[in-house]
C-alpha positions as CSV (number, residue, x, y, z in Angstrom):
1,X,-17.6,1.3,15.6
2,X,-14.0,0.9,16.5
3,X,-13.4,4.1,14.9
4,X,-16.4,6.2,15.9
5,X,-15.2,8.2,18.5
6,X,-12.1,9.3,17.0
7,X,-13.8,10.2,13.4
8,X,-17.8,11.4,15.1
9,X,-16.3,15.0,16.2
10,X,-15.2,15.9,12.4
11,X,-18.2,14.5,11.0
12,X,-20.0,16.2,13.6
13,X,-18.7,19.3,12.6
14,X,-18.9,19.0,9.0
15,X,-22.8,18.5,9.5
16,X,-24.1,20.9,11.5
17,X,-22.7,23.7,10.0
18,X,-24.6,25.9,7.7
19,X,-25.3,25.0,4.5
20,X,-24.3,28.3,3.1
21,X,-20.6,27.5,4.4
22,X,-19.0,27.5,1.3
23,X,-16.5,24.9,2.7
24,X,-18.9,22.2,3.2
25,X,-20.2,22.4,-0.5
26,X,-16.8,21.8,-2.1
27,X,-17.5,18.6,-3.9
28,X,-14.3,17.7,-5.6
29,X,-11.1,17.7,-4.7
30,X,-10.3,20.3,-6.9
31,X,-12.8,22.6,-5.9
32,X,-11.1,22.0,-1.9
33,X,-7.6,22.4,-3.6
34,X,-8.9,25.9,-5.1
35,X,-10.5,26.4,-2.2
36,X,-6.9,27.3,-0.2
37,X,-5.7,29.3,-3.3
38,X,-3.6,26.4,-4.8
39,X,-4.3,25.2,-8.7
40,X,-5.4,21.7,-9.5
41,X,-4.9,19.6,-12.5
42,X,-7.1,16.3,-13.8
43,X,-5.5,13.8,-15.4
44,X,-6.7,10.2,-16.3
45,X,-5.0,7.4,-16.2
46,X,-6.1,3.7,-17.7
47,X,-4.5,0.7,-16.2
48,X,-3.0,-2.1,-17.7
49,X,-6.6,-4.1,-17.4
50,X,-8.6,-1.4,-18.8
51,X,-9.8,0.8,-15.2
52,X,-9.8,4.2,-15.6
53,X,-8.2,6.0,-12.4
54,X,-8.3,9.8,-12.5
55,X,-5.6,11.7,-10.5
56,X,-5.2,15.1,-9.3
57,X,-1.9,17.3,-9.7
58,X,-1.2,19.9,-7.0
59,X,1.7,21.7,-8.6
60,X,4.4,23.1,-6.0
61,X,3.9,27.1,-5.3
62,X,7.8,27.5,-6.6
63,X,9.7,24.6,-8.5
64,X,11.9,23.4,-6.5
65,X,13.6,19.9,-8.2
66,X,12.0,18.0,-5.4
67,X,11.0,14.1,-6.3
68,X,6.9,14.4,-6.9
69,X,4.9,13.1,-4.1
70,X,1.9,10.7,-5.0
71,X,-0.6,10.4,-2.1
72,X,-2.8,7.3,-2.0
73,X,-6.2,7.4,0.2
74,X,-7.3,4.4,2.8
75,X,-10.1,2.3,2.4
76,X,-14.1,3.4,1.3
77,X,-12.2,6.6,0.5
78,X,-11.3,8.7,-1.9
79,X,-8.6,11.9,-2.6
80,X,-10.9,14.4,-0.9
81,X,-10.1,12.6,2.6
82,X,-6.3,14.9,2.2
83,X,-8.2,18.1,2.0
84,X,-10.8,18.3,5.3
85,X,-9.1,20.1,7.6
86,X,-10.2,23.8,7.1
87,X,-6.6,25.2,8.1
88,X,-4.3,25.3,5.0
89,X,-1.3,23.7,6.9
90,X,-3.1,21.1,8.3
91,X,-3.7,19.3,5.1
92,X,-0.4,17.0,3.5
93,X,-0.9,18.0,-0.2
94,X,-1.0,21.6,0.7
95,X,1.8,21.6,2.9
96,X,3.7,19.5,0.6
97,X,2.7,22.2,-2.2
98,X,3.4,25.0,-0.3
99,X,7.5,23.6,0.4
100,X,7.9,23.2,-2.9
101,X,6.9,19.2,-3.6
102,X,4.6,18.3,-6.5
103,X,2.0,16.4,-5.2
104,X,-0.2,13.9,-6.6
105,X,-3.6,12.8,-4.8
106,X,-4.9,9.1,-6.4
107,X,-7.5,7.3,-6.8
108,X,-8.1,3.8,-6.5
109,X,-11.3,2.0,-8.7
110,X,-14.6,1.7,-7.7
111,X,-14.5,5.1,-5.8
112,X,-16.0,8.7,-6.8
113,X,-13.5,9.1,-9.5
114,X,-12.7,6.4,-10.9
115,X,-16.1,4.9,-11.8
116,X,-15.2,3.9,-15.9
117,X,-13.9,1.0,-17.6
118,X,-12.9,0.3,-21.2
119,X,-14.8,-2.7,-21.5
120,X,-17.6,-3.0,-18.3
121,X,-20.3,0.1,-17.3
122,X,-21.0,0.1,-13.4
123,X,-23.9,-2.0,-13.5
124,X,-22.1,-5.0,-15.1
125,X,-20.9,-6.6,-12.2
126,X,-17.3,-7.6,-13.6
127,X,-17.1,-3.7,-13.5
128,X,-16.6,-5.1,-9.5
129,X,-14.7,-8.1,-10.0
130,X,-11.7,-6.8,-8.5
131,X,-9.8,-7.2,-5.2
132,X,-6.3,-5.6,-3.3
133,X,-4.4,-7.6,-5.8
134,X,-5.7,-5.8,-9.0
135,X,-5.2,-2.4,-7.3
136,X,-0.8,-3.3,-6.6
137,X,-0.8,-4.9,-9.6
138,X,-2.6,-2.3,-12.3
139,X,-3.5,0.8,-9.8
140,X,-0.4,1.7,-8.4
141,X,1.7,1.2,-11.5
142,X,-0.1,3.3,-13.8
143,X,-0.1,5.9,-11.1
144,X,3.4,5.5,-10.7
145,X,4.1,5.8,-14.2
146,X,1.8,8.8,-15.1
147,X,3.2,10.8,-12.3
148,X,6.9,10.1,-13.1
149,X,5.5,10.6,-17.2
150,X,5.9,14.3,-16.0
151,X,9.2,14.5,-15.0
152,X,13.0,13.7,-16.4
153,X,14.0,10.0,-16.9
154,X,15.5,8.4,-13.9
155,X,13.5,10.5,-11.4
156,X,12.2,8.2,-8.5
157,X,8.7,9.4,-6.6
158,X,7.7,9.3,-2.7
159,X,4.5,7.8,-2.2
160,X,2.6,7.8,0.9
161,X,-0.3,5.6,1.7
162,X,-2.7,5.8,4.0
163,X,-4.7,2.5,6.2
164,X,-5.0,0.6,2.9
165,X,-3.2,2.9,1.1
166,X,-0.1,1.7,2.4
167,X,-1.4,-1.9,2.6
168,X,-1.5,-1.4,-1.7
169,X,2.1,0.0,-1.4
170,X,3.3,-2.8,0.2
171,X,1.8,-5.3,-1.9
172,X,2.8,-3.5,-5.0
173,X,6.5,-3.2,-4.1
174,X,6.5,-6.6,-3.1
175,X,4.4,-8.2,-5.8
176,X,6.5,-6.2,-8.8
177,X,10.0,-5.1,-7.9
178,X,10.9,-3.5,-10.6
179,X,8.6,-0.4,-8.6
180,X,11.3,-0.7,-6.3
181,X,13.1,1.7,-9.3
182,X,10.6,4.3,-9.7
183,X,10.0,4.6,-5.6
184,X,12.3,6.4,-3.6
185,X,10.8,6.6,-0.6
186,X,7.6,4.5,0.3
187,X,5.6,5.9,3.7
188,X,2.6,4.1,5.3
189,X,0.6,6.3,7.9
190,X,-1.9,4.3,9.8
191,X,-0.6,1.1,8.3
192,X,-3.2,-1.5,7.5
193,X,-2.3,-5.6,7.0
């Protein structure tokens, strides 16, 4: 409720357009990416405990040698949350993208995308068995990792979370300090403790 009235006039808005807007039946992230003229790329990522995580790779419009950017989503959310606003600029990957930064949207288990496991189907309920600490301890890692597998040895990554997002970046950096190696710059937005 706390939130309502600063989150009702977007949802409001997505809503009661027209169903024919092609902009409300973008599903998937990459579809919205598309969307603005940019190219996507899927990749899957298993954590150390057996999640899978997917994660979606908005390469820069001209290489520029920039650190990749890895974007992490706040709570009950999922990568799509980046990509609502309807003007190109207003949305961080894209604008990231668009100055030459590689950027990387994740995904945290239990949402849209990341709905496997090696060992548990959804319905089991160890599938759900999980809490912040799994997420800074396998999520964030293996995100880490698979977006820095990409690029030349010793290059560190920005990551920017947001509400829990940044919460999981905290705990991460704190709970495993060898992270502190691979980040180079760590940025929570609407920091959540």
């Amino acid at each position: 409720r706390l939130f309502w009235p600063f989150i009702a006039p977007y949802i409001d808005t997505m809503y009661k357009r027209d169903k024919k807007d092609l902009f409300v039946n973008l599903k998937h992230t990459c579809d919205l990416v598309d969307h603005f003229g940019h190219s996507c790329e899927e990749h899957i990522v298993f954590t150390a405990d057996g999640q899978l995580l997917t994660l979606f790779k908005v390469p820069p419009k001209e290489p520029s040698g920039r650190p990749p950017v890895l974007l992490l989503h706040g709570a009950m959310l999922s990568s799509d949350i980046w990509l609502i606003h309807r003007e190109e600029h207003k949305n961080l990957p894209l604008f990231l993208a668009a100055n030459g930064y590689e950027v990387w949207l994740g995904n945290r288990r239990g949402n849209k995308y990341c709905g496997k496991h090696k060992s548990f189907k959804t319905r089991n309920t160890d599938f759900w068995d999980w809490s912040l600490d799994e997420v800074a301890l396998f999520d964030l890692p293996a995100m880490v990792d698979k977006v820095l597998s990409q690029h030349a040895r010793g290059m560190r990554c920005i990551v920017i979370g947001f509400s829990q997002g940044s919460a999981e970046l905290m705990a991460s950096l704190s709970l495993l300090p060898e992270l502190n190696d691979k980040i180079g710059l760590a940025v929570g937005l609407a920091a959540m403790t």
